[in-house]
N, C-alpha and C positions, 0 to 999 in steps of 0.2 A: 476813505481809501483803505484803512490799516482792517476797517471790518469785514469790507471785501476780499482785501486779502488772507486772510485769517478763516474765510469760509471757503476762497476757492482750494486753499489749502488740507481741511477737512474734506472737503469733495474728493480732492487727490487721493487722500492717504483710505479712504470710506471705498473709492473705485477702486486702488492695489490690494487690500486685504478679501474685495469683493473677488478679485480675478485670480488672486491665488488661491482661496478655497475651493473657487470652481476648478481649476486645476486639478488641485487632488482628491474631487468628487471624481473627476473622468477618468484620473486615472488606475481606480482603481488599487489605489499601493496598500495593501493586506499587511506586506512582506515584512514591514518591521517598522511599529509602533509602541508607543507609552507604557498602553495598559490592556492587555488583551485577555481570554480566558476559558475553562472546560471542565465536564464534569466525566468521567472518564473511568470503563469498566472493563476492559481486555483483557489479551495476552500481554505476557513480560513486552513493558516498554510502553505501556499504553495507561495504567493509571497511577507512574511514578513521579506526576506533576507536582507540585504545591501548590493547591487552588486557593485562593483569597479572593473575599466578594467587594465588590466595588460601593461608594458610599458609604454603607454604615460598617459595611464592615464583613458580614455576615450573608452575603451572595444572593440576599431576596431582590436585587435591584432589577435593570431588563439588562444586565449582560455581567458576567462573572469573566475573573484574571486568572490566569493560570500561569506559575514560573515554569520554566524551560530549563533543562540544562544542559550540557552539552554531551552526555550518556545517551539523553532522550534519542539525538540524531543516529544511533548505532543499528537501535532496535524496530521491531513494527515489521507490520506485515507488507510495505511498500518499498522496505532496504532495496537499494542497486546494486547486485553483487554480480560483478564479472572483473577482467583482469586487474583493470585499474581501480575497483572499488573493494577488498577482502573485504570477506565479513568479522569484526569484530566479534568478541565473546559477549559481547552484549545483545548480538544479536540472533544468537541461539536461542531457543524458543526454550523455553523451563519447563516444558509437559511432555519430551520425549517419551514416547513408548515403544517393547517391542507390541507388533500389533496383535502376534498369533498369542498374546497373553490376555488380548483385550476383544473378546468376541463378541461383545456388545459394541466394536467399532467395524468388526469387518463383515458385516451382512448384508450378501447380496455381491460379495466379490472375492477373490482370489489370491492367494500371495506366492509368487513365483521362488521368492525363498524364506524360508521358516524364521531366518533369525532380522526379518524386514521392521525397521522402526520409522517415526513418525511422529510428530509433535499430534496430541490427540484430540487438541481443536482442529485442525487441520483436515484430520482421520475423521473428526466427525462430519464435518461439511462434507466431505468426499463421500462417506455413505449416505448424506440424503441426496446427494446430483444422482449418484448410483441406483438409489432409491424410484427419483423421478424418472429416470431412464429406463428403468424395468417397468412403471406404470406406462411408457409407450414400445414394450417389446424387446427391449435391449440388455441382455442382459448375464454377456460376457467378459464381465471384466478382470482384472486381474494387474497389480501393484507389482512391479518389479524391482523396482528398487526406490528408497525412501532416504531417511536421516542418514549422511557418515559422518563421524566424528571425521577430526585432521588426521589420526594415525590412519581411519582406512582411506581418506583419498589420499593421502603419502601413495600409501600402499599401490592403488591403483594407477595415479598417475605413474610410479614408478616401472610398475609390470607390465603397462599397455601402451605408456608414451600421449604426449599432445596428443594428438592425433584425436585418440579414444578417451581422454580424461583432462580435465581440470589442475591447476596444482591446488595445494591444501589452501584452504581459506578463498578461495576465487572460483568454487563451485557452488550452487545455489542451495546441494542437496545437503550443504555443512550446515544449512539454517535452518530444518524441519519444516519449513513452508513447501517444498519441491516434492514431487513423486514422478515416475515414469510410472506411465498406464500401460498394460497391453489390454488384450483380445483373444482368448483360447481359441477363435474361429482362427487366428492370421495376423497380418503383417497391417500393425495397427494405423496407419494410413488409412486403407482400403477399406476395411473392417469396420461395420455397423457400431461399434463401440468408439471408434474413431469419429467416424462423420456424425454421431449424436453428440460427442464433445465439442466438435469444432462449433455448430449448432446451438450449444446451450451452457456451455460452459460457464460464460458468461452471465449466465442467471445467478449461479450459485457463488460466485465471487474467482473463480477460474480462471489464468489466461491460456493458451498455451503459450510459451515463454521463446520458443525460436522458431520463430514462421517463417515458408517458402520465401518470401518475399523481403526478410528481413534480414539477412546474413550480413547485408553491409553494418546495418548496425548495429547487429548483436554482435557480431562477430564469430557468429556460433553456426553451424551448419542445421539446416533442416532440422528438425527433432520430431516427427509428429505424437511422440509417444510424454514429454516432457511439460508436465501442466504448472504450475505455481498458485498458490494461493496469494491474491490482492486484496482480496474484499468488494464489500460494492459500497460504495456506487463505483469504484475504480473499475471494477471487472469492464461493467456494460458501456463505460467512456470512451475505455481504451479500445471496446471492441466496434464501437459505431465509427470510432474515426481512424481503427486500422491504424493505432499505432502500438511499436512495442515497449515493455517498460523504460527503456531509455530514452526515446523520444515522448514518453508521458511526464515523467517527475522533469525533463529538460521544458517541457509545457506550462509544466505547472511553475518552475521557478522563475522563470519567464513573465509570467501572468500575476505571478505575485498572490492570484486569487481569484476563485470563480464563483458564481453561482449556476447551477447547473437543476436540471428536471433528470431523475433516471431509476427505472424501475416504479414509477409512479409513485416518487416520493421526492421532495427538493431540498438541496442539499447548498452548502456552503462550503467551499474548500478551501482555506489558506494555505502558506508556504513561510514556516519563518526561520529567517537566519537565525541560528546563535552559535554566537561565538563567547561560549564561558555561561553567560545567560541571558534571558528575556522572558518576554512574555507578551500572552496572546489574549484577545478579547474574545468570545462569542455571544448568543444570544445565553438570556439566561433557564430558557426553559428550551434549549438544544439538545439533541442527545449527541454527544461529541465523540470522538475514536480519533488519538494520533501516532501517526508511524515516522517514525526518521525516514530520510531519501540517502542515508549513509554518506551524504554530501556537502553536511555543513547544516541541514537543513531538518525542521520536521514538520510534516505537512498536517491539518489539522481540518479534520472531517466533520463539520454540522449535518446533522438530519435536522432541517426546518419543520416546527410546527406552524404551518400556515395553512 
């Protein structure tokens, strides 16, 4: 009797460990783990990890650790900045330029005023989407306004009221990811420069950032002229399922973790809490890229080699 019992008991305890690992197969939980990881080559905020390899030591295993800290969540090209999220000083992009100083950035477009700055990763992807859009015809573009430090949206919120401005730190164009586009044809809606953005933007890591359809959640009125840089695979995600960055990074935190197909290439996306620190796993032959969600969190991008 005591052998029987002594096996039915193994059975027990063999079935619970059996039904809680399946558990946290299904459920996917990315969001905060042991020992996680990345190997990491960006803008300011993207390769300030601590990577440590898993095993021996030395990151040749099949997935590498990367520590987090709680600065990481500030930065990246996926910050949530609007009233309730300022942007920290961490999240200012460290390649500001003005652009009419950098002509090897503005080719093939316009600058509506002379003293217009821009983070110059940013500047660069903007002139090959501008690029690509002149290879199908279009080819009016023109930057109205780009990077303000805090003294000029002071300034502006000051002089034009809510209405027409941001206050200082709750406007996206404090981070050099933001630019307004126009169109020397017109009123960029309407304007062949418009409708080839709305269109493709997305290719090049673009979103536009306050769409008809989104005022309730942006809380921002219409902008057709106001693009953001995300990156991709975020651009094309956000753009298949029509949502805008608030209801993205609220997806992703949610989800804890995706794996996703975009732009014909497959990717891995986590979401990890930290609070003070942590750390994240990936594969070890990933090309990885991470951005804070300025919400506690930094989201953490695999391009899979498979």
């Amino acid at each position: 009797m005591k052998k029987w019992v002594v096996l039915l008991l193994l059975a027990v305890l063999i079935g619970n460990a059996y039904m809680q690992r399946h558990r946290e197969d299904k459920s996917g939980g990315l969001a905060k783990t042991d020992e996680q990881s990345t190997a990491v080559d960006w803008e300011k905020g993207a390769s300030d990890g601590d990577s440590v390899g898993d095993g021996d030591g030395n990151g040749n295993g099949d997935w590498r650790t990367i520590r987090l800290t709680d600065a990481q969540t500030y930065a990246g090209s996926l910050i949530l900045v609007n009233s309730a999220h300022p942007v920290r000083e961490d999240g200012v992009l460290d390649d500001i330029v003005a652009l009419a100083e950098q002509p090897e950035l503005t080719f093939g477009y316009g600058l509506l005023e002379a003293d217009t700055r821009l983070s110059a990763s940013v500047a660069e992807r903007f002139r090959d989407m501008v690029g690509a859009a002149a290879a199908d015809g279009v080819t009016h573009f023109r930057i109205s306004s780009g990077y303000r430090d805090q003294a000029e949206q002071r300034r502006m919120y000051e002089q034009k009221g809510a209405d027409y401005a941001l206050p200082p730190g709750r406007s996206e164009h404090n981070t050099g990811l933001s630019l307004d586009v126009g169109s020397t044809l017109g009123e960029m809606g309407g304007s062949p420069e418009g409708k080839w953005l709305i269109r493709h933007a997305a290719e090049h890591g673009f979103i536009l950032r306050y769409p008809k359809d989104k005022t309730e959640v942006t809380g921002i009125q219409y902008e057709p002229w106001h693009f953001r840089y995300v990156g991709l695979p975020h651009s094309l995600i956000m753009a298949e399922n029509n949502l805008a960055l608030e209801e993205y990074t609220a997806y992703l935190r949610k989800k804890g973790g995706i794996r996703t197909d975009a732009g014909g290439e497959r990717y891995e996306i986590q979401v990890v809490a930290v609070d003070g620190r942590a750390t994240v796993r990936v594969p070890a032959d990933a090309k990885v890229e991470l951005s804070g969600d300025n919400q506690g969190g930094v989201i953490v991008t695999s391009r899979l080699n498979e």
